[in-house]
C-alpha positions as CSV (number, residue, x, y, z in Angstrom):
1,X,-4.4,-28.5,4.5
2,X,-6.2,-25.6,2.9
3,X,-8.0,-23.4,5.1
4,X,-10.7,-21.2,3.6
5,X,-11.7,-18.4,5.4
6,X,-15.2,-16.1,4.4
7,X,-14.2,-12.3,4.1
8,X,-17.6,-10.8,5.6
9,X,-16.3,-12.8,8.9
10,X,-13.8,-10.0,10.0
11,X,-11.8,-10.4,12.6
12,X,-9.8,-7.4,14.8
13,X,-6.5,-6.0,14.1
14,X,-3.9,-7.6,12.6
15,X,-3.1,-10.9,10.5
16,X,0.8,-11.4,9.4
17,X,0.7,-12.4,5.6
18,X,4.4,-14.8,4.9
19,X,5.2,-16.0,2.2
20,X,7.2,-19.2,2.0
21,X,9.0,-21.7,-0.3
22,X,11.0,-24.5,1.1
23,X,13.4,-23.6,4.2
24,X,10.7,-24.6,7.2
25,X,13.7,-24.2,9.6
26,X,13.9,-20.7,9.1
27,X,10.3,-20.4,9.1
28,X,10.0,-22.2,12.4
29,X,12.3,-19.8,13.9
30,X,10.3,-16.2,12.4
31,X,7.1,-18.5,13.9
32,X,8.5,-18.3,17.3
33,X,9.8,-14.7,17.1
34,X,5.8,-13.7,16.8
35,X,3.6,-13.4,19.8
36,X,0.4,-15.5,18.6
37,X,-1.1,-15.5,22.4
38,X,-1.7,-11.6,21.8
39,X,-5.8,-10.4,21.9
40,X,-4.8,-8.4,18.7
41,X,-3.3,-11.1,16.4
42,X,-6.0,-12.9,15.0
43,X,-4.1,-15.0,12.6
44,X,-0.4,-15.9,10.8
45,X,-1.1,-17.0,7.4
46,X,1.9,-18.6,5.5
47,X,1.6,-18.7,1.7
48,X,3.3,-22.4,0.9
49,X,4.5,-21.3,-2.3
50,X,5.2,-24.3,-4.7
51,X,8.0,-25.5,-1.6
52,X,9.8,-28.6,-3.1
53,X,7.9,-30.3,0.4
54,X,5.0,-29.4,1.3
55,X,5.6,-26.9,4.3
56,X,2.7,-29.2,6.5
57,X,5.1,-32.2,6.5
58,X,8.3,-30.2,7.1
59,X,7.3,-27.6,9.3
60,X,8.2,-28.1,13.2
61,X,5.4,-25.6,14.6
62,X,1.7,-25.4,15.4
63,X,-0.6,-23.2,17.1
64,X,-4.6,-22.5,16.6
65,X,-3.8,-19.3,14.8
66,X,-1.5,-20.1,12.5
67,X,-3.5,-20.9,8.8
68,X,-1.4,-22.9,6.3
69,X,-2.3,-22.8,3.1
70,X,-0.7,-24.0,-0.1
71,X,-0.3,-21.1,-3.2
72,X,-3.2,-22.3,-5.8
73,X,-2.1,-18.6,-7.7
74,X,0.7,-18.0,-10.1
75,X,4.3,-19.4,-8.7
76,X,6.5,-16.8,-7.2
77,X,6.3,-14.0,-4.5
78,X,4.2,-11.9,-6.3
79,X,1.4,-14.6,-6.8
80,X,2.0,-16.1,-3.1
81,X,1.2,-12.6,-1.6
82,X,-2.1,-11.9,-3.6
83,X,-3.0,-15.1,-3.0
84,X,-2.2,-14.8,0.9
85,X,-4.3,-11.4,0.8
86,X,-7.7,-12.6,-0.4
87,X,-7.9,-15.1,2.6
88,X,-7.1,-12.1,4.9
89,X,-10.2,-11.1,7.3
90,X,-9.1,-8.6,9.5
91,X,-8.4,-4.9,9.2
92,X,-4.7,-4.6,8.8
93,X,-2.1,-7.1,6.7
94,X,1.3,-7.6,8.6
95,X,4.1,-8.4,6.1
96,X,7.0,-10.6,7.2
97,X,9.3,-12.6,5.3
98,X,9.7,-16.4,6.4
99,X,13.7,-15.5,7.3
100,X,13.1,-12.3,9.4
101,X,12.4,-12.4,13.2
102,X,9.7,-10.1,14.5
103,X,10.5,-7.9,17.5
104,X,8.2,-8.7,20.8
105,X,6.9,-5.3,20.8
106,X,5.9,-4.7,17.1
107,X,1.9,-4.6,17.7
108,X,2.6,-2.5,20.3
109,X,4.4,0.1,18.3
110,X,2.4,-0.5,15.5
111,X,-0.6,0.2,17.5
112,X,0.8,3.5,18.0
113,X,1.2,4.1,15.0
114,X,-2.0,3.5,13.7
115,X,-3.2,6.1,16.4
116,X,-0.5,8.5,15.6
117,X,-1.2,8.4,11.8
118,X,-5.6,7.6,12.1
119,X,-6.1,7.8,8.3
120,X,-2.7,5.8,6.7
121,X,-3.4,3.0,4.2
122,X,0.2,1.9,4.6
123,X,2.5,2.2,7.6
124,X,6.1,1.6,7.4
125,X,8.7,1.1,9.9
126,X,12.7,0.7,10.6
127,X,14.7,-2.2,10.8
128,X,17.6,-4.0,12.1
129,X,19.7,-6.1,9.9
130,X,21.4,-9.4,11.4
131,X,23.6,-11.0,11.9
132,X,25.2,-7.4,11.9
133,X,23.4,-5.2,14.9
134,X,22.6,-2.5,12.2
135,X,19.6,-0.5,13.2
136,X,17.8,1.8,9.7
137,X,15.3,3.7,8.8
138,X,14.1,5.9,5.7
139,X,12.2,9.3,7.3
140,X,9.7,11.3,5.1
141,X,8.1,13.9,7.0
142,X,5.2,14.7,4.5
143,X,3.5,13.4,1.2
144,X,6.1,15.6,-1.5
145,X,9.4,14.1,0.4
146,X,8.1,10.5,0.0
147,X,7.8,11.1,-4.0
148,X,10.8,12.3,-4.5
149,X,12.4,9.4,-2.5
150,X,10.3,6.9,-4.9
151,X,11.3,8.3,-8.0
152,X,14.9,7.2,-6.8
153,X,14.3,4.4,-5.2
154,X,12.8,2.5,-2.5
155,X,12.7,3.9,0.9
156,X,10.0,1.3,2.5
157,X,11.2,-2.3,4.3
158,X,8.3,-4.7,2.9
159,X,8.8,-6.9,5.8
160,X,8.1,-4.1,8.2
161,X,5.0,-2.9,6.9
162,X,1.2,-2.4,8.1
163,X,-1.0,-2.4,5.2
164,X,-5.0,-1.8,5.2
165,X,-6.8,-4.9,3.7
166,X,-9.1,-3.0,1.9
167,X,-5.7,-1.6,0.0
168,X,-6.1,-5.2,-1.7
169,X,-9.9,-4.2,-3.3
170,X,-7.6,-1.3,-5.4
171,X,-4.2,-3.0,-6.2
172,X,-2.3,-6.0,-6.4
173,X,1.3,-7.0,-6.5
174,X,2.6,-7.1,-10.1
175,X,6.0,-8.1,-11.9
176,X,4.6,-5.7,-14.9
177,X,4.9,-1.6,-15.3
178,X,3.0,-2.5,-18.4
179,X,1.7,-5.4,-20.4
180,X,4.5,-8.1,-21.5
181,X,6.9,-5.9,-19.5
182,X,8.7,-8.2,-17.1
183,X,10.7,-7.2,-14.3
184,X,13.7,-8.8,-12.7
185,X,12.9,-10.1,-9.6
186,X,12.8,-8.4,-5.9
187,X,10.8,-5.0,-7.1
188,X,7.3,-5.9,-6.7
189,X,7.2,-4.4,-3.3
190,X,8.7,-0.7,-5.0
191,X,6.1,-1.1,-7.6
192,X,3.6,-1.4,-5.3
193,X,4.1,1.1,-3.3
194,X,4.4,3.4,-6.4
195,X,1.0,2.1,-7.4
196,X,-0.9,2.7,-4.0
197,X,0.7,6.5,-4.3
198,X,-0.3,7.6,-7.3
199,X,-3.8,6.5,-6.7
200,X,-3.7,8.8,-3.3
201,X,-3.2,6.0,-0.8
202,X,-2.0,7.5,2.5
203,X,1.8,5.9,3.5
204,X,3.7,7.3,6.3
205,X,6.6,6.1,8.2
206,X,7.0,5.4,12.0
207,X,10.7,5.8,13.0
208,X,10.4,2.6,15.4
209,X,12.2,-0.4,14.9
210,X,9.5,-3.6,14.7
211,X,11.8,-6.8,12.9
212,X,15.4,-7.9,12.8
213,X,15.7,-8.1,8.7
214,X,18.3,-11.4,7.3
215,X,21.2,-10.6,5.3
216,X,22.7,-13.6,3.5
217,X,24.6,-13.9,0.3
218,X,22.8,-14.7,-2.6
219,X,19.3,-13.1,-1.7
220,X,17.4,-11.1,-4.3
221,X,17.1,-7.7,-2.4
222,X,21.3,-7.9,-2.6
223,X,21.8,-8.5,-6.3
224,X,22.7,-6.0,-8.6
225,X,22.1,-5.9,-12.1
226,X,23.7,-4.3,-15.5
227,X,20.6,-2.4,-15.8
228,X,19.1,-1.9,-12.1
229,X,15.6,-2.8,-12.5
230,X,14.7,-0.2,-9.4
231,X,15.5,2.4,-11.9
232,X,12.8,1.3,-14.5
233,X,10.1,1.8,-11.6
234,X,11.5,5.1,-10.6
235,X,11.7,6.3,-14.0
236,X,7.8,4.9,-15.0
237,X,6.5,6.8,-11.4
238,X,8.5,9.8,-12.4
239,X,6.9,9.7,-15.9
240,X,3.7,9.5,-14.3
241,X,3.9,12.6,-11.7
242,X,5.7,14.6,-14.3
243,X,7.9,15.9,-11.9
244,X,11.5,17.5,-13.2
245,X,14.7,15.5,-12.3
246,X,16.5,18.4,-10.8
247,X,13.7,19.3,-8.7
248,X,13.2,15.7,-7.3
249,X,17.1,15.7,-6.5
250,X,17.0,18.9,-5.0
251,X,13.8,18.1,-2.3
252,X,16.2,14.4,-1.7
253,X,19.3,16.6,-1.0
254,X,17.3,18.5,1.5
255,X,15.9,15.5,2.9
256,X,19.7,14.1,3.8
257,X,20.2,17.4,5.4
258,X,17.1,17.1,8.0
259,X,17.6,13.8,8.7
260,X,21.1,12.3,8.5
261,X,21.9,13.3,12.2
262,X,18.7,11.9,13.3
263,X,18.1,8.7,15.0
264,X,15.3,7.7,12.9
265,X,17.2,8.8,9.6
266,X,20.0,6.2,9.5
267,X,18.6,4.9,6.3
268,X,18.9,7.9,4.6
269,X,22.3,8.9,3.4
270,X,22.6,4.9,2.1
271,X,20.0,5.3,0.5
272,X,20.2,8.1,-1.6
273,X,23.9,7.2,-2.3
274,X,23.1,4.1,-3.3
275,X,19.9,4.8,-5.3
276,X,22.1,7.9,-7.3
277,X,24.6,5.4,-8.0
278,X,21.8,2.7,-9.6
279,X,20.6,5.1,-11.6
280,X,23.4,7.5,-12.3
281,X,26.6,5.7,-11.4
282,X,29.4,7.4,-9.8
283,X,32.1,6.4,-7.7
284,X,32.3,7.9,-4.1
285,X,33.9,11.1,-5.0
286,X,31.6,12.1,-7.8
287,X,29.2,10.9,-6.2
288,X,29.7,14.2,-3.5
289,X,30.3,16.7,-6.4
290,X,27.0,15.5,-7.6
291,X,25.4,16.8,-4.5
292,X,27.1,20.4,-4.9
293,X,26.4,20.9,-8.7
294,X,22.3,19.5,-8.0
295,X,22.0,22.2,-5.2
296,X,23.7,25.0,-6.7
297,X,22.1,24.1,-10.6
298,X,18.6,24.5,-8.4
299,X,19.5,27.8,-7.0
300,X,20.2,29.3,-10.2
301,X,17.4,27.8,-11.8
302,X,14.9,29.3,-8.9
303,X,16.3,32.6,-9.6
């Protein structure tokens, strides 16, 4: 059952935006890991996204806030989440994916953060990876660190994320950089969040912990490729900003410095290494020389 929804009726706070195909047991169990009986939810919409069964025969859950409704957009995560968005009515989009659990105090903390950061388009948050108890975050402290931690990579967890609904009026998810210019699957989320920055869309990150984030075999965030896809958006958003490589790598080797040691920085050194080696690669050892010859190449260039 479709439920249509008119977007001058808006709601509070928050409505969580899943999408789904097939798997309504995992999806019954990120159901029950939200609070739906909270004043500030107003509504769980799950995208059914082309699911070999529909998700309303299969699905084991039911509750007066939770809106159903079957992807009449392209196939695919990209056209299940703008679909999902245009049905949204109240004033901030909570991303989930139909595998993750949510913690019971994310609208708490992301309340806070809201206040904390008044004027933020996009809010992101740590995570904690299952079935290993592993605990990460990616920390910017200002607008220059998060570029330079783009043009690498991508330092935001999608399923973590607070996003304005008005963000939707300006950008869409997108497979494309440009026209005919397909990407591999699993960087839609990168690409948009290099889109909403270089149009001046305000992202900061909370160094809270708000969902427990699935790790299986097999998913697409896990693959790697011959030609890492990631690089291809850092590249195009580096193009854009016309920033210098050197420079970029510099600000990113300062950022491991501030933040490695920090509880709320966890994410950081994997990050960096990891995003180096898609774009670079290196093997572990390199890998630390790369560091050395980046800061001291940037000294002598500042001279």
């Amino acid at each position: 059952m479709e439920i249509y929804i008119f977007k001058d009726l808006w709601l509070t706070m928050f409505t969580y935006l899943i999408p789904c195909k097939d798997n309504p047991e995992l999806l019954t169990q990120t159901l029950n890991s939200i609070d739906f009986d909270l004043a500030e939810v107003d509504e769980v919409i799950v995208v059914d996204d082309y699911s070999s069964r529909p998700l309303s025969d299969e699905l084991n859950f039911n509750h007066k806030k939770l809106r159903l409704i079957k992807n009449a957009g392209l196939p695919g995560i990209v056209g299940a989440l703008n679909y999902g968005a245009s049905f949204v009515c109240s004033k901030y989009i909570l991303r989930l994916d139909s595998d993750d659990l949510d913690f019971p105090d994310r609208i708490q903390k992301t309340k806070c953060a809201i206040n904390k950061f008044s004027d933020a388009d996009i809010i992101s948050f740590g995570k904690e990876n299952f079935p290993k108890s592993i605990a990460t975050n990616v920390y910017w402290r200002n607008r220059k660190e998060l570029e330079a931690l783009l043009i690498f990579g991508n330092p935001i967890y999608h399923p973590t994320v607070c996003i304005k609904s008005s963000v939707f009026d300006l950008i869409e998810y997108s497979e494309n950089i440009h026209k005919n210019t397909q990407l591999a699957p699993g960087v839609e989320d990168y690409l948009f969040w290099c889109n909403a920055f270089l149009k001046g869309m305000r992202i900061y990150n909370y160094p809270e912990i708000v969902i427990k984030y699935r790790e299986w075999d097999g998913q697409v965030s896990r693959k790697r490729y011959t030609a890492d896809p990631a690089s291809n958006v850092g590249i195009w958003f580096q193009k854009n900003l016309n920033r210098s490589t050197i420079a970029s790598l510099y600000l990113l080797l300062k950022i491991v410095l501030n933040t490695k040691n920090e509880k709320y920085g966890t994410g950081i050194v994997e990050f960096c290494e990891t995003s180096i080696k898609r774009r670079y690669g290196s093997s572990k050892l390199i890998f630390k020389f790369f560091w050395i010859i980046v800061y001291l190449f940037y000294k002598l260039l500042r001279k």
